[in-house]
N, C-alpha and C positions, 0 to 999 in steps of 0.2 A: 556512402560508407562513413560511418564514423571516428574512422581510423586514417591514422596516416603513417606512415612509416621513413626518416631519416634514412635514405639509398648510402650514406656511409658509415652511420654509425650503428645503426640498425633500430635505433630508439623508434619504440611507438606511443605515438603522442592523440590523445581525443580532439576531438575537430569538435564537439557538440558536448552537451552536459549529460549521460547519461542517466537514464530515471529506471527503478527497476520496476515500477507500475508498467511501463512501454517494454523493455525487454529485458529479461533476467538474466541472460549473457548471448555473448558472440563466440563468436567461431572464427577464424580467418588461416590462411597459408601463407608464411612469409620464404622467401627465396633468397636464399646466399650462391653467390654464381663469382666466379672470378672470371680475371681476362686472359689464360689460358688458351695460348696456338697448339694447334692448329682449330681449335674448338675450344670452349668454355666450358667447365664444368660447373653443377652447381648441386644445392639439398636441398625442401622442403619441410619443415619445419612446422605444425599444430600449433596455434595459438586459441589460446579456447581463456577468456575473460570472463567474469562471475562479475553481476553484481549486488552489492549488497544492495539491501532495501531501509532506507532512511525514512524515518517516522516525518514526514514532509506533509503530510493530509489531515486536516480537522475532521474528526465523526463528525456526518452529516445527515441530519431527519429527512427519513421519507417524506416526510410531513413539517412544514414551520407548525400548523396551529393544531390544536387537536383542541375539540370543543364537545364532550361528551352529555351528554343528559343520563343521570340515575334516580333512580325513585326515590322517594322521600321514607320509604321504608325499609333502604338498602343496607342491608346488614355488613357487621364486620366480617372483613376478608371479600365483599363482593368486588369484582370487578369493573373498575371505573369505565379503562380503556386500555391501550396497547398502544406503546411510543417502539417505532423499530429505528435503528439509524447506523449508518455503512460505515467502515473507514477504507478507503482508498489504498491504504498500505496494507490491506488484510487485517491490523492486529483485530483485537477482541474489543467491544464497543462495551461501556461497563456505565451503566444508570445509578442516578443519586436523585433523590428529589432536594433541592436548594429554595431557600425564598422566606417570606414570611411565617405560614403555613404549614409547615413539614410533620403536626404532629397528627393531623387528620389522613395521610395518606402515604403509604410504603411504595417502593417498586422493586422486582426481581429481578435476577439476569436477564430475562428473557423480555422485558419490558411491560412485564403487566404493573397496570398502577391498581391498589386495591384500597375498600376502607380501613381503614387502621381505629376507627372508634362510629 
């Protein structure tokens, strides 16, 4: 359990780092009970914890190398190749082409690299 719970103060405290990749909330039932004769009375109590998702993960390529061959009479806008790559926190993976190079080829949202001349 990830939780602990202070028996007099009531504070609930995390035992572990929550990640929202692993679980995007808990649930748990806390108990208030007194010392009450001839019997104890007590109420239970919903605790339902949310957690947020922290940009904690680098986009990561299906692929390190991508090494394509096109013909030597491949026209503008052909398609080189297709670069895909995840992020771990869900957001949206968004392609630039960077380097020396940039003005012989474009890429899309969607990861197609194309000729640009």
């Amino acid at each position: 359990d990830p939780f602990r719970i202070n028996a007099t103060s009531g504070e609930v405290f995390t035992l572990i780092s929550l990640d929202y990749e692993h679980a995007t909330g808990y649930s748990f039932t806390v108990r208030a009970s007194d010392s009450g004769l001839p019997y104890a009375r007590f109420e239970d109590a919903r605790v339902t914890v949310g957690v947020i998702n922290k940009n904690d993960n680098f986009p990561v390529f299906y692929s390190s190398d991508y090494d394509p061959l096109i013909p030597n009479n491949a026209g503008i806008d052909s398609t080189v190749t297709r670069v895909t790559a995840k992020d771990d926190d869900g957001d949206k993976v968004f392609y630039s082409i960077v380097g020396v190079d940039t003005s012989s080829f474009a890429i899309n949202s969607n990861g197609f690299v194309t000729l640009k001349r």
